[in-house]
Structures are given as structure tokens and as C-alpha cells.
C-alpha positions in Angstrom: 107.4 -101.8 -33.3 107.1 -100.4 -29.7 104.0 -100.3 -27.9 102.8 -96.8 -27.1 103.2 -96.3 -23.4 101.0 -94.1 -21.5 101.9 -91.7 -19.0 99.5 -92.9 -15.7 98.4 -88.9 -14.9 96.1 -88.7 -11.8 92.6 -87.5 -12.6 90.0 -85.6 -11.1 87.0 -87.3 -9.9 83.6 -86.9 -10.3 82.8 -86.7 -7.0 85.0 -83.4 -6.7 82.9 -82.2 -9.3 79.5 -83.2 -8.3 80.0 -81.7 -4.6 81.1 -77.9 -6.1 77.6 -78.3 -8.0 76.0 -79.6 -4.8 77.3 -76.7 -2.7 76.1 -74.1 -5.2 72.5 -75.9 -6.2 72.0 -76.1 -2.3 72.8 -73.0 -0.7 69.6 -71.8 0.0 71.1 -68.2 0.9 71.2 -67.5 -2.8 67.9 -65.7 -3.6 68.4 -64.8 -6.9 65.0 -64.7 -9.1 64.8 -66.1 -12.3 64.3 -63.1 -15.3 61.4 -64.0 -16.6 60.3 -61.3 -19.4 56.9 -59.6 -19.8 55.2 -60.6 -23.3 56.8 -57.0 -24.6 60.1 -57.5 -23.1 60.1 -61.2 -24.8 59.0 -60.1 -28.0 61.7 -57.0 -28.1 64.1 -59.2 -27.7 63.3 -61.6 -30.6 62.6 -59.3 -32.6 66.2 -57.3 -32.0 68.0 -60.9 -32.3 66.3 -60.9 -35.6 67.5 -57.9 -36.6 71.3 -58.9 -35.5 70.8 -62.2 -37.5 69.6 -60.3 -40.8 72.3 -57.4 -40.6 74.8 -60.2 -40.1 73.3 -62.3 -42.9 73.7 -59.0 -45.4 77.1 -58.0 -44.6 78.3 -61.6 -45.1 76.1 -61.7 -48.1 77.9 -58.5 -49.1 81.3 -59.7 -48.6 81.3 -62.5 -50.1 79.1 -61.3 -53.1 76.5 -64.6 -52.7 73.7 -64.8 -54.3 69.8 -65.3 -52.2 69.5 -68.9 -52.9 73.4 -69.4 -51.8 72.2 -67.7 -48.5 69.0 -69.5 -48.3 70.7 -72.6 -48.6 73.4 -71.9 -45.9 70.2 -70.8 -43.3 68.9 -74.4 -44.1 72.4 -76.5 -43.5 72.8 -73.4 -40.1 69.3 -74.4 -39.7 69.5 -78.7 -39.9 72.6 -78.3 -37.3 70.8 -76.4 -34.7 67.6 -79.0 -35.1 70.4 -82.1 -34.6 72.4 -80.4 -31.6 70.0 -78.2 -30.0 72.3 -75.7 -27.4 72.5 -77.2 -24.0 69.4 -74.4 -22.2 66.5 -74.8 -20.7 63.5 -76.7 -22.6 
């Protein structure tokens, strides 16, 4: 049996990587506040991601004809993944 031969492709380094990050992390001419939301703001938008969550929860409910506790137990596996890999964000 022949031995797999690899094609030697040129790769990017880090370093080209690191200094596009460096020139936009350090340009101080960007002046671009951070949103941070008023109590009301915040809790409007929770509360309207909760509404998107349910309405999409029923109509898959719906389609699928599943019962509560089949839904229930697909929030807790949706809910176990997002504890192991929380989304790359802000902490």
C-alpha cells in the first residue's frame, strides 16, 4: 500500500492575522460607543426574544404534532448544549 502524500500548500500565518486585528483594536480614530441599553430597553428586548423562542417552540410543536413533555425535554438537551458551549460574547 502507498503512503498518502500530502500536497505542501503555503499557509497563512498568524502574524498576518494578528496585525489586521492589531490595526483595527488600535486605531484610536474609531469612536464608536458601546450600546449599552437602559433597564426598559434591556428588559424589552428579553422579553421580545422570549416571545420569538415561544412562537417558534409552538409552531414546531405544531408541525411536528409533539407532545409538552417531548418539548420540555428537547429545551433541556437545547438547554445542556448552550451550558457546555456557551456562544463565543462578552461575559
Amino acid at each position: 500500500m502507498k503512503p498518502i502524500k500530502r500536497l505542501n500548500h503555503s499557509q497563512g500565518t498568524a502574524v498576518n492575522s494578528i496585525s489586521i486585528f492589531d490595526k483595527i483594536s488600535s486605531d484610536l480614530n474609531l469612536d464608536i460607543a458601546e450600546w449599552t441599553p437602559s433597564k426598559d430597553e434591556l428588559e424589552g428586548e428579553i422579553n421580545h426574544a422570549i416571545e420569538v423562542i415561544r412562537s417558534t417552540i409552538l409552531n414546531l410543536q405544531l408541525s411536528i404534532k409533539a407532545s409538552d413533555k417531548y418539548v420540555l425535554g428537547l429545551l433541556d438537551v437545547v438547554a445542556d448544549d448552550y451550558r457546555a458551549q456557551p456562544p463565543a460574547g462578552k461575559n
